[in-house]
C-alpha positions as CSV (number, residue, x, y, z in Angstrom):
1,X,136.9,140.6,199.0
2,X,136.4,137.0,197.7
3,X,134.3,135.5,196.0
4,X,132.8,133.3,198.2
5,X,132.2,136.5,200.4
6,X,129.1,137.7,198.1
7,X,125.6,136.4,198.1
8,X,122.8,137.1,196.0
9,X,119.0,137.0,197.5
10,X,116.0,137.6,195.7
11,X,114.4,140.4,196.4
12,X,112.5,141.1,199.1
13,X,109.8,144.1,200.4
14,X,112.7,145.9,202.6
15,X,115.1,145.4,199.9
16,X,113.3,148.5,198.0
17,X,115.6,151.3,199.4
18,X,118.8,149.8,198.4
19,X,117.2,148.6,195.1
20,X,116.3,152.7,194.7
21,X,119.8,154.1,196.4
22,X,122.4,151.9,194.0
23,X,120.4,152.5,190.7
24,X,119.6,156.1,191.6
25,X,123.9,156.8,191.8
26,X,124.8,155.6,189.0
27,X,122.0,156.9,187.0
28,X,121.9,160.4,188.6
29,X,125.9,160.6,187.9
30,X,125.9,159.9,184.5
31,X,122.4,160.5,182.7
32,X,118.9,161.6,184.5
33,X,116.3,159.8,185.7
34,X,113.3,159.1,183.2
35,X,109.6,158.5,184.0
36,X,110.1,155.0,183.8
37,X,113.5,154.8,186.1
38,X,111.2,156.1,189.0
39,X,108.2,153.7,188.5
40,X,110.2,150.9,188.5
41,X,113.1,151.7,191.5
42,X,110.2,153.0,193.9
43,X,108.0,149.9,192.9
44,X,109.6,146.9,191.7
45,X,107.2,145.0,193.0
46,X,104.4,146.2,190.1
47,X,106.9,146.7,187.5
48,X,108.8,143.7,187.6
49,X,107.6,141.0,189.5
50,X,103.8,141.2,189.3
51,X,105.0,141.1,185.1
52,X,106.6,137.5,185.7
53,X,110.3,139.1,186.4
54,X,112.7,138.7,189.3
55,X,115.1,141.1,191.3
56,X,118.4,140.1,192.9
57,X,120.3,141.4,195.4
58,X,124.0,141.5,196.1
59,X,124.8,140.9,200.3
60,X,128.3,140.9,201.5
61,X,127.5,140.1,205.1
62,X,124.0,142.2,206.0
63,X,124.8,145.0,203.5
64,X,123.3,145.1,200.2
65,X,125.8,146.8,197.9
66,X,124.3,145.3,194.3
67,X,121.3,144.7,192.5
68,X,120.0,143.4,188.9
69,X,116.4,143.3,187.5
70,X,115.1,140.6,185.1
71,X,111.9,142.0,183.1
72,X,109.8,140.0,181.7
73,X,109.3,140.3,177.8
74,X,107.6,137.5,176.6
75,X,107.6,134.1,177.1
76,X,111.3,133.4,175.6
77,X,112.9,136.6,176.7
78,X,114.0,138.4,179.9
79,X,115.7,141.9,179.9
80,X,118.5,142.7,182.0
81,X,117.6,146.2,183.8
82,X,118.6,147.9,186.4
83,X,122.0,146.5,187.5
84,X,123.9,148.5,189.8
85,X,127.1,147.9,192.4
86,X,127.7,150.4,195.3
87,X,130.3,152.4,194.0
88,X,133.3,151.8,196.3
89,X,133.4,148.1,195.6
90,X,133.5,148.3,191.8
91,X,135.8,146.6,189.8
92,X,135.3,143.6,192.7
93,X,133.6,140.9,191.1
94,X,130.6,142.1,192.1
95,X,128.6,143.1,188.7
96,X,130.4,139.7,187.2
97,X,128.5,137.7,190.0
98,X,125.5,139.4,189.6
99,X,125.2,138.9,185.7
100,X,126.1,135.2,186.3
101,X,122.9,135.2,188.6
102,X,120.6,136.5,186.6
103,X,121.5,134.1,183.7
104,X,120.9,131.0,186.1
105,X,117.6,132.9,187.0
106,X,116.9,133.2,183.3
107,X,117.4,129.7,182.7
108,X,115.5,128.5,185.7
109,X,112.5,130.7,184.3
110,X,112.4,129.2,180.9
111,X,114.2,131.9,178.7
112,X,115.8,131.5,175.5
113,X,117.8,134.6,175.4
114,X,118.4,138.1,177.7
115,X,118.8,141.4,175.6
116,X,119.9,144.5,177.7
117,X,120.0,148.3,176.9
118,X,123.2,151.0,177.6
119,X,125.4,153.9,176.8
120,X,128.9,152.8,174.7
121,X,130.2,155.9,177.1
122,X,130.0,153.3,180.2
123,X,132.9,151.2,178.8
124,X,133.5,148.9,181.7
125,X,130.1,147.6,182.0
126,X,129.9,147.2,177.9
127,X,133.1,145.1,178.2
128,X,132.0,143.1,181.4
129,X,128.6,142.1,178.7
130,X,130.7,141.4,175.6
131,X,133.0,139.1,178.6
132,X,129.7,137.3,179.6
133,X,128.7,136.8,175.8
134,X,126.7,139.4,174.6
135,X,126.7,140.7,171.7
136,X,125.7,144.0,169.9
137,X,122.0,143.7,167.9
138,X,120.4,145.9,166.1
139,X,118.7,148.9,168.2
140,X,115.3,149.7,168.1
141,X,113.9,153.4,168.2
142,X,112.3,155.1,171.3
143,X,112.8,152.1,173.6
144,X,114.9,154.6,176.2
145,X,116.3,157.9,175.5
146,X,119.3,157.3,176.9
147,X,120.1,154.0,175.2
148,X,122.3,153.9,172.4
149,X,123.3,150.0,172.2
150,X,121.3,146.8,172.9
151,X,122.8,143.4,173.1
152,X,121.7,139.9,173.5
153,X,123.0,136.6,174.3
154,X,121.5,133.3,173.4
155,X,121.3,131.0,176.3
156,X,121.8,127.3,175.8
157,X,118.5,125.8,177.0
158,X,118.6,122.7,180.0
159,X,115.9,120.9,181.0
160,X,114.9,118.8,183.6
161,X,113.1,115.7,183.6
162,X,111.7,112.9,186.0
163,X,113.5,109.8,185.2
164,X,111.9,106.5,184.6
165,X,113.6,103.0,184.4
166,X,114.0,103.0,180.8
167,X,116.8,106.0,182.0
168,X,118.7,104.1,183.7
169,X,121.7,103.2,181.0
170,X,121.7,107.2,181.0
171,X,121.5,107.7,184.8
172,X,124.6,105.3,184.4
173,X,126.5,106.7,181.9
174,X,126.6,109.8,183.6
175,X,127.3,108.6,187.2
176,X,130.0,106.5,185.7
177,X,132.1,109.3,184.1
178,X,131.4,112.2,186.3
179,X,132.2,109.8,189.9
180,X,135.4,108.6,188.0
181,X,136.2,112.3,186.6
182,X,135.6,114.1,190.2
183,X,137.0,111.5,192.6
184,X,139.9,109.1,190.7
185,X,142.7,111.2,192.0
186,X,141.1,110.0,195.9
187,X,141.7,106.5,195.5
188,X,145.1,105.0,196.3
189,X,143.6,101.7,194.7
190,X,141.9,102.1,191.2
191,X,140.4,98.7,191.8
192,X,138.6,100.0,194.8
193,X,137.3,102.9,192.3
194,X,136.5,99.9,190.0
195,X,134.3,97.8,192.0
196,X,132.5,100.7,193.4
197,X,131.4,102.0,189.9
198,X,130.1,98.5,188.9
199,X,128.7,98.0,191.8
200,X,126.8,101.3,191.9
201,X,126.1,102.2,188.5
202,X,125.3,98.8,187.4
203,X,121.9,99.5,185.1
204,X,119.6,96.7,186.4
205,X,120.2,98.2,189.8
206,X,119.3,101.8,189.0
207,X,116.6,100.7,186.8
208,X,115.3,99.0,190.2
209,X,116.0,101.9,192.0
210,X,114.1,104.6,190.4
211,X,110.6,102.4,190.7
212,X,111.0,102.3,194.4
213,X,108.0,104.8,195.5
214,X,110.2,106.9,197.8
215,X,113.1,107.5,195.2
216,X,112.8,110.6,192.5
217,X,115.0,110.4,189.7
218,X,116.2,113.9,187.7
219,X,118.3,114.1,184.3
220,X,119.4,117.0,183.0
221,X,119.2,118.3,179.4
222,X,121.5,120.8,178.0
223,X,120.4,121.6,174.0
224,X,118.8,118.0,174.3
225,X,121.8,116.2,176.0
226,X,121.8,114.2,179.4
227,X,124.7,116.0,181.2
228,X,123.5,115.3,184.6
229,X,121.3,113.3,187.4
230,X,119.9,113.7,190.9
231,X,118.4,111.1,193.1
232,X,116.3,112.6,195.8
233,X,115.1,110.1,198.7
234,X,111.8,111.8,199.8
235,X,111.8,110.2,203.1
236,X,115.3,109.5,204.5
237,X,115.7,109.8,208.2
238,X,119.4,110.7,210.0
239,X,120.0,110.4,213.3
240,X,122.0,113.6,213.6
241,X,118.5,115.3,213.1
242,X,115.5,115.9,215.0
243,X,113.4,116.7,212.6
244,X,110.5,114.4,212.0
245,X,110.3,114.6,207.6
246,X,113.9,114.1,206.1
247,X,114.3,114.2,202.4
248,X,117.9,113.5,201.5
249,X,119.7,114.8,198.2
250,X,121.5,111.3,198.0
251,X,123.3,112.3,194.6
252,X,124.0,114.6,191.9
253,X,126.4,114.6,189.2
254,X,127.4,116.6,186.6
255,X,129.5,115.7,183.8
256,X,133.1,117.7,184.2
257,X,132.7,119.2,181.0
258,X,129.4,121.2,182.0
259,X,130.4,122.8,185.3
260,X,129.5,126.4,185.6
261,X,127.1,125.7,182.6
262,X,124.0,126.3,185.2
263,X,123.2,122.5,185.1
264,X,123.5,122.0,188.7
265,X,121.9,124.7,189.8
266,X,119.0,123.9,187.7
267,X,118.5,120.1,189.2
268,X,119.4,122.0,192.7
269,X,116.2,123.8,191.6
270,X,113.9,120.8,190.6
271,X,114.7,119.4,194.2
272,X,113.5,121.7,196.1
273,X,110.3,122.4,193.8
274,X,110.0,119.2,194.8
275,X,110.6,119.8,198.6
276,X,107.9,122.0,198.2
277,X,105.4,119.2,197.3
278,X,106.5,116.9,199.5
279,X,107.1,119.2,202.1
280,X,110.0,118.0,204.3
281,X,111.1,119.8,207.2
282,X,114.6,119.8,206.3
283,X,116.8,118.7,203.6
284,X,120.4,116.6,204.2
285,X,122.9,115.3,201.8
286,X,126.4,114.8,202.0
287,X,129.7,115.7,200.6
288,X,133.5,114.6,200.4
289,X,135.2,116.7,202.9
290,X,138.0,117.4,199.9
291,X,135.2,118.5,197.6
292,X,135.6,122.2,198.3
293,X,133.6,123.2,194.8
294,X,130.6,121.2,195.9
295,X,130.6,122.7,199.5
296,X,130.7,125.6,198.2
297,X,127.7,124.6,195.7
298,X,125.8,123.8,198.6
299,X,126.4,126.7,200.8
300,X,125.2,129.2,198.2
301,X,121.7,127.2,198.0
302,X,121.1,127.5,201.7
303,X,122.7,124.1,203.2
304,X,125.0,124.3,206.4
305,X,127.6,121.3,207.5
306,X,126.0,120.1,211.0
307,X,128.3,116.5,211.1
308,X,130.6,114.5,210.0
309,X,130.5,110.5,208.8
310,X,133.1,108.1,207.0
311,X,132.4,105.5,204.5
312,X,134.5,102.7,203.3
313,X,135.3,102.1,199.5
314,X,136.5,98.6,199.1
315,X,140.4,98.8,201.5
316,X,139.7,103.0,201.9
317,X,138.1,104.8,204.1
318,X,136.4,108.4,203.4
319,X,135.4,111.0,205.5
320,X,132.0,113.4,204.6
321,X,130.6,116.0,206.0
322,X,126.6,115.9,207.1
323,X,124.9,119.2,205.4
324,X,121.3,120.3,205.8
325,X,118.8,122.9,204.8
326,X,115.5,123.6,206.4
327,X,112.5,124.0,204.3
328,X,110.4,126.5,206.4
329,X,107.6,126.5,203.5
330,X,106.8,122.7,204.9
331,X,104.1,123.8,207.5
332,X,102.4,126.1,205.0
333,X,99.8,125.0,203.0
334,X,101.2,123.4,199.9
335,X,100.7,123.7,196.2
336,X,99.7,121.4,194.4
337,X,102.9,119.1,191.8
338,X,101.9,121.6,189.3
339,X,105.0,123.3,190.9
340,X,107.4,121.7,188.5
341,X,106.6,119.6,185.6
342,X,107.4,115.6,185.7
343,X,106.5,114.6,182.1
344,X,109.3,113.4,179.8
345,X,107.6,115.8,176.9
C-alpha cells in the first residue's frame, strides 16, 4: 500500500457504520465500551459535529478502513478522539496519515493546540503521538475511566489574508525564492530563469496586479511570517472547458522551507471558500508535468489532469498539464463572504 493510495473524506451520513465498526474493535478488544463511547460512535453527528468538531475518514479505493474524531473544546482547542485503523492494515501508514489530517483540520478551524486521551498499555499508538509531537501533560481526574495519559501538541498558528498593493514587495519576495528554489534545476539557461523572475515578480507589476477587480491575492502567515501566496483569477475562461464560470488557481507558492508545514493546504482552503462566494462551476490551474509533489497536492484536494499545454521561458520550452475541479456547490444558493474573512486584522 502507498501512500498516495489512501484518502481521507470528511465524514459523511453513511459513513456512521464504519465510524461504529473500527472504534468498536479496538475498543471492545482491549477495554469496554463506556456510556459516552456509544453516544458518540452511534451519533457523531450530535456529539461532534453539531459541537463545532469534524470526523474523517480513511478510503483506500471505496473501503473505509480508518477514522479520527476532532471534538470541539473551546475556541483554541480540539481533542483528538476516536481514531481507529481496520485491523489488518495496521502498521501501514494509515494512523500516521490520519493524525496528519486532523492537524491540517485543526489548523484550518482555528485551533491553537490538540490534547488527546489513552492507555500507556497501547504502546504503538503512544509512540506514533510522541512521533507527531505530542507530548505527556498533566492528567486530569474523571475525564475517562479508561485514560491514564493525556498529551498535547502546540500547533504553530498560519493565517491567511487578502493581499493588497502595499503586499506586493512580499508577494515578491516569496514568488522570487520559492520559483527559483522549486524550478532552477529545470532550466538549462539560468539567464532564461533570470529574466523570467524579473519579469514576473517585478513589484510595480504585482502591485498593479492585485487592484485588477478580477484578481484575489492570498499570503500566508505562519507564527506572523509571510511563507506563502495564491493568486486566484475569479473569471478565467480555457478553452479545454465547457463550462460557462472558470476561476483559475493561477499561482501558489510556498517557501521550500515550509512544505508539509500545512501552509498550502490552508491557502488551498481560502480558495475555495472563496469558490464558494463566487461560485464558479469549475476550478483549473496548471502544473509542471515534473512537479510530481504538486500533482499530487492537487489530486488530494479534488483536481483531475484533463490536458496538456507548453509554455516558453526565454530559449525553453515547458510542458504543463491542464487540471480542474468542479465546484458542485455553484448552483446552490450561496453564502454570503462571511465564509472566510478578508481583513488584514
Amino acid at each position: 500500500m502507498k501512500r498516495n493510495d489512501i484518502k481521507i473524506l470528511d465524514y459523511r451520513p453513511e459513513h456512521q457504520p464504519h465510524f461504529e465498526r473500527l472504534n468498536r474493535q479496538w475498543i471492545e478488544k482491549y477495554f469496554w465500551l463506556e456510556p459516552i463511547d456509544k453516544f458518540v460512535l452511534m451519533e457523531p453527528e450530535k456529539a461532534i459535529l453539531q459541537k463545532g468538531g469534524r470526523v474523517l475518514m480513511a478510503a483506500l479505493g471505496e473501503e473505509i478502513v480508518g477514522t479520527a474524531a476532532l471534538k470541539k473544546v473551546d475556541d483554541n482547542t480540539y481533542e483528538l478522539t476516536k481514531m481507529a485503523v481496520e485491523e489488518k492494515l495496521q502498521g501501514k501508514g494509515l494512523g500516521k496519515a490520519l493524525i496528519k489530517a486532523a492537524i491540517e483540520k485543526s489548523r484550518l478551524l482555528g485551533a491553537q493546540r490538540l490534547i488527546l486521551y489513552s492507555q500507556t498499555s497501547l504502546k504503538p499508538a503512544i509512540h506514533l503521538y510522541e512521533k507527531t509531537g505530542f507530548r505527556e501533560v498533566e492528567l486530569e481526574k474523571g475525564v475517562y475511566s479508561r485514560s491514564d495519559i493525556k498529551m498535547e501538541l502546540k500547533l504553530d498558528q498560519i493565517k491567511i489574508i487578502r493581499a493588497y498593493p502595499s503586499d506586493a514587495n512580499t508577494i515578491s519576495m516569496i514568488g522570487r525564492k520559492s520559483f527559483h528554489d522549486a524550478f532552477m534545476p529545470t532550466f538549462n539557461r539560468y539567464e532564461d530563469l533570470a529574466e523570467y523572475l524579473d519579469y514576473t515578480y517585478e513589484v510595480e507589476k504585482i502591485a498593479a496586479s492585485i487592484k485588477k477587480s478580477n484578481n484575489v491575492f492570498f499570503i500566508a502567515l505562519y507564527n506572523n511570517q509571510p511563507v506563502g501566496f495564491a493568486k486566484v483569477k475569479k473569471q478565467s475562461p480555457n478553452k479545454q472547458i465547457s463550462d460557462t464560470r472558470q476561476m483559475e488557481l493561477q499561482k501558489i507558492y510556498v517557501l521550500k522551507e515550509y512544505h508539509g508545514s500545512g501552509v498550502a493546504q490552508s491557502l488551498m482552503h481560502a480558495v475555495i471558500q472563496l469558490a464558494k462566494v463566487v461560485r464558479p462551476d469549475s476550478i483549473w490551474l496548471d502544473v509542471y508535468v515534473g512537479n510530481t509533489r504538486g500533482i499530487h497536492f492537487y489530486e488530494k484536494t479534488g483536481f483531475e489532469k484533463f490536458g496538456k499545454h507548453s509554455f516558453k521561458i526565454g530559449t525553453q520550452l515547458f510542458h504543463y498539464d491542464l487540471m480542474m475541479m468542479p465546484m458542485p456547490e455553484s448552483s446552490q444558493n450561496h453564502k454570503s463572504s462571511q465564509i472566510i474573512s478578508y481583513g488584514n486584522d
